[in-house]
SEKOL-917433 format. One record per residue (C-alpha): y, z negated, x negated; residue number from 1. Coordinates in nm, 3 decimals. Layout:
N
+---------+---------+---------+-----+
!      yy !      zz !      xx !   k !
+---------+---------+---------+-----+
!       Y !       Z !       X ! NUM !
...
+---------+---------+---------+-----+
This chain:
317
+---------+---------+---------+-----+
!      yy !      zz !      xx !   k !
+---------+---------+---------+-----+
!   0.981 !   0.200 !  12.673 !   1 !
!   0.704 !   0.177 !  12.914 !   2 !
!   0.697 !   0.053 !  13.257 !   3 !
!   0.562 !  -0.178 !  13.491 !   4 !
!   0.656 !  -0.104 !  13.871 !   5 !
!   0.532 !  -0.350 !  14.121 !   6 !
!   0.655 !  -0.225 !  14.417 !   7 !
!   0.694 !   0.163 !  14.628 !   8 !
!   0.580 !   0.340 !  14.924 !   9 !
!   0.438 !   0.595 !  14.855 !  10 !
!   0.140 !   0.585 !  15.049 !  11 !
!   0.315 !   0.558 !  15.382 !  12 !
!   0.476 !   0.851 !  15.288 !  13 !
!   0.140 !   1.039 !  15.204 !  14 !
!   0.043 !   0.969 !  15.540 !  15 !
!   0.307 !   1.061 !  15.746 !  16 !
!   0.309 !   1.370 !  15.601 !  17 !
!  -0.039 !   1.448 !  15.635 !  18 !
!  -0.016 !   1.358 !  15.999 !  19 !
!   0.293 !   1.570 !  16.053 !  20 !
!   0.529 !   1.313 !  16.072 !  21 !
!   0.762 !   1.338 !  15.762 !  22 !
!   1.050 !   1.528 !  15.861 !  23 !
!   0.839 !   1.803 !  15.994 !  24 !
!   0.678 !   1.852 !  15.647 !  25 !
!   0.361 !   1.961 !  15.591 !  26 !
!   0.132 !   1.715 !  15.335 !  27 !
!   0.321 !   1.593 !  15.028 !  28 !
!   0.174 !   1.684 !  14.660 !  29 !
!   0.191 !   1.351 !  14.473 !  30 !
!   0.211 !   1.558 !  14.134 !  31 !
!   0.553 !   1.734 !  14.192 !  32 !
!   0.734 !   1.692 !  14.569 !  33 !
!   1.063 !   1.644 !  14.585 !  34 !
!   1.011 !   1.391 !  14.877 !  35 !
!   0.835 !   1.150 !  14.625 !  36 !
!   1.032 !   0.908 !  14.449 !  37 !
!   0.706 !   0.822 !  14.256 !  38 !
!   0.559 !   1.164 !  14.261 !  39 !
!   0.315 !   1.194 !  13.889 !  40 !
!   0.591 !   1.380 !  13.735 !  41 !
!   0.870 !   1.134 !  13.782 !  42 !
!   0.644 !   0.834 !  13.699 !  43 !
!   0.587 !   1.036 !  13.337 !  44 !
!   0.959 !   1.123 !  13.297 !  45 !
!   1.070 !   0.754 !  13.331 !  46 !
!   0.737 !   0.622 !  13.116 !  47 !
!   0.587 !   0.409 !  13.418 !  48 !
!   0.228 !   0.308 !  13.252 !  49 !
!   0.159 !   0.097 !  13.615 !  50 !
!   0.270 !   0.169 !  13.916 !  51 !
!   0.152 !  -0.036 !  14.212 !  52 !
!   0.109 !   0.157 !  14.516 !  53 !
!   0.152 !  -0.096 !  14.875 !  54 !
!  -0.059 !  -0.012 !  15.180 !  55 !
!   0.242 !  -0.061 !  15.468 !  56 !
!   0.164 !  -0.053 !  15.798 !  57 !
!   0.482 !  -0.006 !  16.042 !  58 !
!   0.479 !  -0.285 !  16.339 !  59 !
!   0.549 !  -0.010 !  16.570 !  60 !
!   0.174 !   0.105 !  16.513 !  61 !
!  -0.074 !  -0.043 !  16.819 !  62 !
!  -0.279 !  -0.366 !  16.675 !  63 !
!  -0.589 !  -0.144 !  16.808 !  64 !
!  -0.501 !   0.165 !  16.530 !  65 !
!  -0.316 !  -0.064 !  16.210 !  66 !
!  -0.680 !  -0.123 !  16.076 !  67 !
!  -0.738 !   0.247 !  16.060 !  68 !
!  -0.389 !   0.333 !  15.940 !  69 !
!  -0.465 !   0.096 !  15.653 !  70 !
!  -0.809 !   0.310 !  15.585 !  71 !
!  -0.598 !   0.678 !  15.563 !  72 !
!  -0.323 !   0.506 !  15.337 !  73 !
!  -0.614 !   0.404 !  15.086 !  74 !
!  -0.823 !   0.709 !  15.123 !  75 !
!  -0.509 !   0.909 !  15.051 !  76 !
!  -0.450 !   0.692 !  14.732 !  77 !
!  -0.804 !   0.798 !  14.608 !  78 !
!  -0.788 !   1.185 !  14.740 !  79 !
!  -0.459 !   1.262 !  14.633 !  80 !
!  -0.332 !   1.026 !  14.367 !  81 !
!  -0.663 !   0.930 !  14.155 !  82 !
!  -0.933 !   1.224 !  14.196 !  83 !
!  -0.651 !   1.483 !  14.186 !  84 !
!  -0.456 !   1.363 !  13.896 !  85 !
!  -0.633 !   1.319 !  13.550 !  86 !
!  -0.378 !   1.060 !  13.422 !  87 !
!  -0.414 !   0.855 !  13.691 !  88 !
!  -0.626 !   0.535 !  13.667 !  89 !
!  -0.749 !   0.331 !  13.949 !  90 !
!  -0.679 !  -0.040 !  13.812 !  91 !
!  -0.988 !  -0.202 !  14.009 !  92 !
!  -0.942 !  -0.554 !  13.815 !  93 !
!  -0.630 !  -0.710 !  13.627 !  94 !
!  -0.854 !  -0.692 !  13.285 !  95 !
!  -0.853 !  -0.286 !  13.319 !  96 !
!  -0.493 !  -0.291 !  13.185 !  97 !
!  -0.633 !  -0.351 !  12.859 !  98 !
!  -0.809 !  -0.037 !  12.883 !  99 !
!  -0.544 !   0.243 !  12.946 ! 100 !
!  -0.532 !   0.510 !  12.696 ! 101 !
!  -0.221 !   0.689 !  12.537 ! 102 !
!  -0.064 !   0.935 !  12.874 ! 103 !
!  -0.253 !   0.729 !  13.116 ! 104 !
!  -0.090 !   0.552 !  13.421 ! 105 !
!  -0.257 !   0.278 !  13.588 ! 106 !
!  -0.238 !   0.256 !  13.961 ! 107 !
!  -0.254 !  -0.070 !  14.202 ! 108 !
!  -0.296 !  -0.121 !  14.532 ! 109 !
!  -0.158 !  -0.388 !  14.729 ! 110 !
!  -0.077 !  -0.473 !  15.081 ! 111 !
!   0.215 !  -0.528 !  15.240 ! 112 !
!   0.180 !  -0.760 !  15.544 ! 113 !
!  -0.165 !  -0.877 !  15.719 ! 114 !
!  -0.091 !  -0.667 !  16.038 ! 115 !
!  -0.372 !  -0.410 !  15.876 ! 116 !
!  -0.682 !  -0.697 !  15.887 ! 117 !
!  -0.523 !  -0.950 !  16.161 ! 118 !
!  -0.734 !  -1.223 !  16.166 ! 119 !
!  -1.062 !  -1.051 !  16.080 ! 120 !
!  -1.144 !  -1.205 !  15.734 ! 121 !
!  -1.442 !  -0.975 !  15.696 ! 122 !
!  -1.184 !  -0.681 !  15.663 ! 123 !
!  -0.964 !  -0.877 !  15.420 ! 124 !
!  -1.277 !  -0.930 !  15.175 ! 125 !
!  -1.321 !  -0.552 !  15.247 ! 126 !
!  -1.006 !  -0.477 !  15.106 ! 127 !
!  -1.086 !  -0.725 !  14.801 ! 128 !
!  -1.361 !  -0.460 !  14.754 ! 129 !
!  -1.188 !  -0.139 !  14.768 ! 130 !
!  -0.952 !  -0.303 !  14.484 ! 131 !
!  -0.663 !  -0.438 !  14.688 ! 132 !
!  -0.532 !  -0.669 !  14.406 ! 133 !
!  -0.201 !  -0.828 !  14.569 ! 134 !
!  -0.149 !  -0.943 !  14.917 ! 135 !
!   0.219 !  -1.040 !  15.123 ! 136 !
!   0.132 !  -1.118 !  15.411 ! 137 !
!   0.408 !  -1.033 !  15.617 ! 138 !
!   0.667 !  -0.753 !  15.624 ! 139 !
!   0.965 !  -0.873 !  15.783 ! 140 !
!   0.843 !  -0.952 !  16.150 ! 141 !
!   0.584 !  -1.234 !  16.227 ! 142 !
!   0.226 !  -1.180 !  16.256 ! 143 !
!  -0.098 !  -1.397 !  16.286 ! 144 !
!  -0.071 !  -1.578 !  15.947 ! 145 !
!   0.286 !  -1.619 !  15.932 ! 146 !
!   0.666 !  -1.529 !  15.993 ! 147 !
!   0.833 !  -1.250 !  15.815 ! 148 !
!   1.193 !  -1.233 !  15.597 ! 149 !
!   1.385 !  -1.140 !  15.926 ! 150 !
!   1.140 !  -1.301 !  16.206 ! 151 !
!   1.449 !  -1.516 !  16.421 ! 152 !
!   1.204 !  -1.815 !  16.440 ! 153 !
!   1.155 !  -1.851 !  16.082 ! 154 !
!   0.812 !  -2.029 !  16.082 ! 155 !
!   0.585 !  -2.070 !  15.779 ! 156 !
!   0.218 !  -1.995 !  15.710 ! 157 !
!  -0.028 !  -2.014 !  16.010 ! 158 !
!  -0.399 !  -2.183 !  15.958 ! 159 !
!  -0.485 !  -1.842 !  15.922 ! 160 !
!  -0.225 !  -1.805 !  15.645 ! 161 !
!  -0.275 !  -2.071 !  15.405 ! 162 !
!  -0.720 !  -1.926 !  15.485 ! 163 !
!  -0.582 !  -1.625 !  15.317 ! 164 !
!  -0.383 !  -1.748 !  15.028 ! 165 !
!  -0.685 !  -1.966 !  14.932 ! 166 !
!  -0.890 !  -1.647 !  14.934 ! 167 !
!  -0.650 !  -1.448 !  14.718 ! 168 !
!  -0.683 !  -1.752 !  14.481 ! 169 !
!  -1.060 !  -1.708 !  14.468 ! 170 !
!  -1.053 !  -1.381 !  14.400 ! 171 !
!  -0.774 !  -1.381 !  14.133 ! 172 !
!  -0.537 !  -1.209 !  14.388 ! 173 !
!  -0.157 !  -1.221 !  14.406 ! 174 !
!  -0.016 !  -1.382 !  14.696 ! 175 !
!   0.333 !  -1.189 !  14.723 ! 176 !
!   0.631 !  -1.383 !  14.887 ! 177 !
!   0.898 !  -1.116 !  14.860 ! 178 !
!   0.945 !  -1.060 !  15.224 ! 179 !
!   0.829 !  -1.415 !  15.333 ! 180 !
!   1.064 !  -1.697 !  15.525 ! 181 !
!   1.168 !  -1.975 !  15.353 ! 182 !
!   0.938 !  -2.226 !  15.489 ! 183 !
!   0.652 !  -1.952 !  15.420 ! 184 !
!   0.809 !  -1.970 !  15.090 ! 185 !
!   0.715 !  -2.344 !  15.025 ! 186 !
!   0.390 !  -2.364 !  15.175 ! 187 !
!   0.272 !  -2.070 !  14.955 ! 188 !
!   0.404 !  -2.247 !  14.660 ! 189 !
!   0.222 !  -2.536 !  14.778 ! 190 !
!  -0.124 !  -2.358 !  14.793 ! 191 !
!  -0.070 !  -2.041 !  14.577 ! 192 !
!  -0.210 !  -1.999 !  14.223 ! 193 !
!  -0.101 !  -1.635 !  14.167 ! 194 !
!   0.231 !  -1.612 !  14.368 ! 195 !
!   0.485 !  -1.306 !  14.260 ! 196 !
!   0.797 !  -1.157 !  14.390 ! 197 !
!   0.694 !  -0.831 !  14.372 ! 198 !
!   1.038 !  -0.697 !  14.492 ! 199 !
!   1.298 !  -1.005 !  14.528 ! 200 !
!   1.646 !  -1.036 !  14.411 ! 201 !
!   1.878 !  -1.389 !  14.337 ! 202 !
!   2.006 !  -1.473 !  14.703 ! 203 !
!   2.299 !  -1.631 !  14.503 ! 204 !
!   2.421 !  -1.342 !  14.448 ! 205 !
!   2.323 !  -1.096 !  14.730 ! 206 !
!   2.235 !  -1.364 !  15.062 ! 207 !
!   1.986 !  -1.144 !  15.215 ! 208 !
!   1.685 !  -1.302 !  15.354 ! 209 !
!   1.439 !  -1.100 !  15.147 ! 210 !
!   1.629 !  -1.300 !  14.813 ! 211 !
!   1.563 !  -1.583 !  14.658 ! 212 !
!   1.772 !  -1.886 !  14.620 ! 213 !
!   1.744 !  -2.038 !  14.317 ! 214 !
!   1.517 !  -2.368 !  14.418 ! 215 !
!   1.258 !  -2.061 !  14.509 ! 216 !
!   1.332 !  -1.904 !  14.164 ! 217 !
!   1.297 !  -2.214 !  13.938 ! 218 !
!   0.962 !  -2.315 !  14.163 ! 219 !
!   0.844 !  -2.000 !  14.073 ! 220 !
!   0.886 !  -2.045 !  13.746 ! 221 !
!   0.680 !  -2.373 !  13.693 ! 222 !
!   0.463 !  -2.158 !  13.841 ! 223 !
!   0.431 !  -1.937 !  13.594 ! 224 !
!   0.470 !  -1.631 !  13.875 ! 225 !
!   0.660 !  -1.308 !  13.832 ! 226 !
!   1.038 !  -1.177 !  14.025 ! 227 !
!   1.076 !  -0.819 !  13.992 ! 228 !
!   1.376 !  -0.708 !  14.113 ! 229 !
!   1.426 !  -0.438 !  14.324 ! 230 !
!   1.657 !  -0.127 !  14.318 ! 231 !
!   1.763 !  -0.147 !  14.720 ! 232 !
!   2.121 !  -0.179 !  14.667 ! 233 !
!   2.156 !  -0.388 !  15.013 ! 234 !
!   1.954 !  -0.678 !  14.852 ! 235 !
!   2.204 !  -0.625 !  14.492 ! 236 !
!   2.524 !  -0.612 !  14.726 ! 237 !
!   2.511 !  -0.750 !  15.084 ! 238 !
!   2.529 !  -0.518 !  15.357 ! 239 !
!   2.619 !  -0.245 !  15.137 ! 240 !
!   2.470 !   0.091 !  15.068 ! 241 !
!   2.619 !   0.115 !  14.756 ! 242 !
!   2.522 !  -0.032 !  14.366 ! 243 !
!   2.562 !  -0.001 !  14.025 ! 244 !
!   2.310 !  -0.012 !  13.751 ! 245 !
!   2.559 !  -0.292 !  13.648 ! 246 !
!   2.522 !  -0.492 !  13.943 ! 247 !
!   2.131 !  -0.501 !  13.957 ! 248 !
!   2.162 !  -0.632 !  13.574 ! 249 !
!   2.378 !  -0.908 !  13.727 ! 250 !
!   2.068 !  -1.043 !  13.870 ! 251 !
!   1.876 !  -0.996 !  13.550 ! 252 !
!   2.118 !  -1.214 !  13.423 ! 253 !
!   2.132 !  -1.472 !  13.674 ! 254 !
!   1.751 !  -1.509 !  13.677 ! 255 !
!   1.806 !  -1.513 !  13.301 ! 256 !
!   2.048 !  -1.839 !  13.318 ! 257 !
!   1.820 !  -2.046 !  13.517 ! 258 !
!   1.533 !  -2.039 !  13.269 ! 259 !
!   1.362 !  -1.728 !  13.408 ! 260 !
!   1.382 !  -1.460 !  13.113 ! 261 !
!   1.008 !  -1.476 !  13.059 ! 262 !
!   0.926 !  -1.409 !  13.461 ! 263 !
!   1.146 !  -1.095 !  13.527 ! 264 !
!   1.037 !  -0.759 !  13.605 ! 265 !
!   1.084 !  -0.429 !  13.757 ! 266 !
!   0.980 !  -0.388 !  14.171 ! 267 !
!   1.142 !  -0.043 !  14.229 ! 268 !
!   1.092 !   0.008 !  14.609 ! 269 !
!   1.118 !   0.345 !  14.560 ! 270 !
!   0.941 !   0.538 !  14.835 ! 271 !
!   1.049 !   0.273 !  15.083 ! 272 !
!   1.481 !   0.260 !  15.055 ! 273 !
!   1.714 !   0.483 !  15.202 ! 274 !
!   1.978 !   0.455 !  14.960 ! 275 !
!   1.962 !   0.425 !  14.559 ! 276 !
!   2.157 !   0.233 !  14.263 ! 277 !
!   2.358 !   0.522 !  14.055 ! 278 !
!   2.108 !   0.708 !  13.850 ! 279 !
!   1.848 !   0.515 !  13.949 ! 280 !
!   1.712 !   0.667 !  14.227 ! 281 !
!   1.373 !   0.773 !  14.134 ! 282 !
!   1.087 !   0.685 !  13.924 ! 283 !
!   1.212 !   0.943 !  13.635 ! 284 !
!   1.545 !   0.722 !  13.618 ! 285 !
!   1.379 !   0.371 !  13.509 ! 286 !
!   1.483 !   0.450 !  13.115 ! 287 !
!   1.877 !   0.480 !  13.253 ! 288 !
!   1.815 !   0.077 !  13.310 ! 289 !
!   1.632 !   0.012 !  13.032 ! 290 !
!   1.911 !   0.165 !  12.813 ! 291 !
!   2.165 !  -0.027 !  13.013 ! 292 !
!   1.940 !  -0.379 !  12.946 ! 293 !
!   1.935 !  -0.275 !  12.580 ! 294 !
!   2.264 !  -0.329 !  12.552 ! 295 !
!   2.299 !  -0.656 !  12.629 ! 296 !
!   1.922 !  -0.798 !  12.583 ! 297 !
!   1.697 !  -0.763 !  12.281 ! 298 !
!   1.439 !  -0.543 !  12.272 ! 299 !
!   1.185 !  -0.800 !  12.292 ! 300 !
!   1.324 !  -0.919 !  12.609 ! 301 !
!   1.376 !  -0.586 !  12.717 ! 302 !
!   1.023 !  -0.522 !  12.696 ! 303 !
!   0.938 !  -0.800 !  12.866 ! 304 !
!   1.122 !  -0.766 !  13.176 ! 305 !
!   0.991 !  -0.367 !  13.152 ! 306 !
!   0.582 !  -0.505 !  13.092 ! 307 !
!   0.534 !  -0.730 !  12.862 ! 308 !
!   0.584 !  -1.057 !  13.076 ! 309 !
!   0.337 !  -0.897 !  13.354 ! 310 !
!   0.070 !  -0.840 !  13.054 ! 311 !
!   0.135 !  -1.242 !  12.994 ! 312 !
!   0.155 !  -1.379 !  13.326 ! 313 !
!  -0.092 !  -1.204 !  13.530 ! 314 !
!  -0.415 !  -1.345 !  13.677 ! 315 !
!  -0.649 !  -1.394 !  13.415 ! 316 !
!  -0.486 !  -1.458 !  13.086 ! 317 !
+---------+---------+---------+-----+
């Protein structure tokens, strides 16, 4: 069954290897290394038809340098994922799903906090242009248009924020809130009209700040907006490094009993986690969890927590 992946890191990857940085590697091939959780031959093995690729930009980078940090990690997705690899498809507009052929994958790119434009809006309709298609816009510390997941303070959007959220909604862009605070939460719902977890889980059942309780869940859902859940087992069991294929289902289901089984999906993280659900611990492992949901879901529902429910509820239709 194919595969829609909103989330993974392999860009950041990409680029620390090509600047020497990786473990003392030399630069990665995104066809076949080892390093890759979402290398090309994984993303065939487990059937991923999308994968969405996140421009992430450490905080530990100097304000002066994230802009051109953000640059490589797109250049690289061009150079070494698109022009390099046949199959590969840049998806430059939510209607070019429609178009993938038979052995094609279709690949995103999104951005994962603001850090990389700061408050230079000409940059942020430059990255509208180069096919950025959804926007969080924070990681988990704070920037200049709001707090992140684990910023202390906890503060919502800035002015500069809610400028950018209204952007993304002219230009048919999500506005992600999977590593947002609460109160960023709610004021995105409040301006948002494409807001998606890309990579969330049910704080119910795993209170970690990058979760959603299940107000957030059921707002999202009269929003008609997307929670993928991700495979980080800290975010399926708290504080531990450990999960079963089981336990991520247990959120499935959860989501599931609050109304939600037409707004689930898949948001791997793969690329950006240091420790992996049993047999699910890189791109070539998404059928083990499809299997699993098979189980207990039909395969209509199956499919639409794999792709079908994106292909409904993205921007557009």
């Amino acid at each position: 069954m194919k595969v829609i992946d909103t989330h993974c890191d392999a860009l950041l990857k990409l680029q620390l290897a090509k600047r020497g940085q990786f473990y003392n590697k030399g630069p990665l091939n995104f066809r076949n290394a080892k390093e890759l959780n979402t290398n090309l031959e994984c993303l065939k093995q487990g059937k991923v038809k999308v994968q969405f690729f996140a421009v992430f930009i450490h905080p530990d980078v100097p304000s002066d340098e994230k802009w051109q940090h953000a640059l490589e990690q797109i250049d690289l997705f061009h150079t070494e994922i698109i022009e390099k690899n046949k199959e590969m498809k840049h998806i430059r507009a939510w209607s070019d799903l429609d178009s993938l052929e038979e052995g094609e994958i279709g690949g995103v790119l999104t951005l994962e906090g603001a850090d990389a434009f700061g408050n230079d809006l000409m940059k942020l309709r430059q990255l509208y242009r180069l096919g950025v298609l959804s926007i969080g816009l924070t990681w988990n510390n704070a920037n200049l248009c709001a707090d992140g997941a684990e910023e202390p303070r906890g503060g919502g959007l800035t002015l500069l924020g809610k400028e950018v959220v209204k952007l993304n909604n002219e230009h048919g862009i999500f506005t992600d809130v999977a590593h947002s605070t609460e109160k960023g939460f709610w004021d995105m719902m409040e301006l948002a009209e494409y807001p998606i977890a890309s990579h969330s889980n049910a704080r119910a059942l795993c209170d970690h700040p990058r979760n959603l309780y299940d107000d957030q869940l059921k707002r999202m859902f009269n929003k008609k907006a997307m929670i993928h859940v991700v495979y980080f087992p800290p975010f399926i069991n708290y504080d531990r490094e450990e999960a079963t294929i089981s336990d991520l289902i247990k959120h499935i289901d959860h989501i599931c009993s609050l109304g939600g089984v037409k707004h689930i999906g898949l948001g791997s993280d793969f690329d950006g986690i240091s420790s992996f659900v049993d047999n699910l611990d890189n791109a070539s492992k998404h059928q083990n969890l499809i299997n699993e949901l098979l189980k207990f879901y039909s395969e209509d529902e199956v499919k639409g927590f794999a792709y079908q429910n994106f292909m409904e509820l993205r921007p557009g239709i």
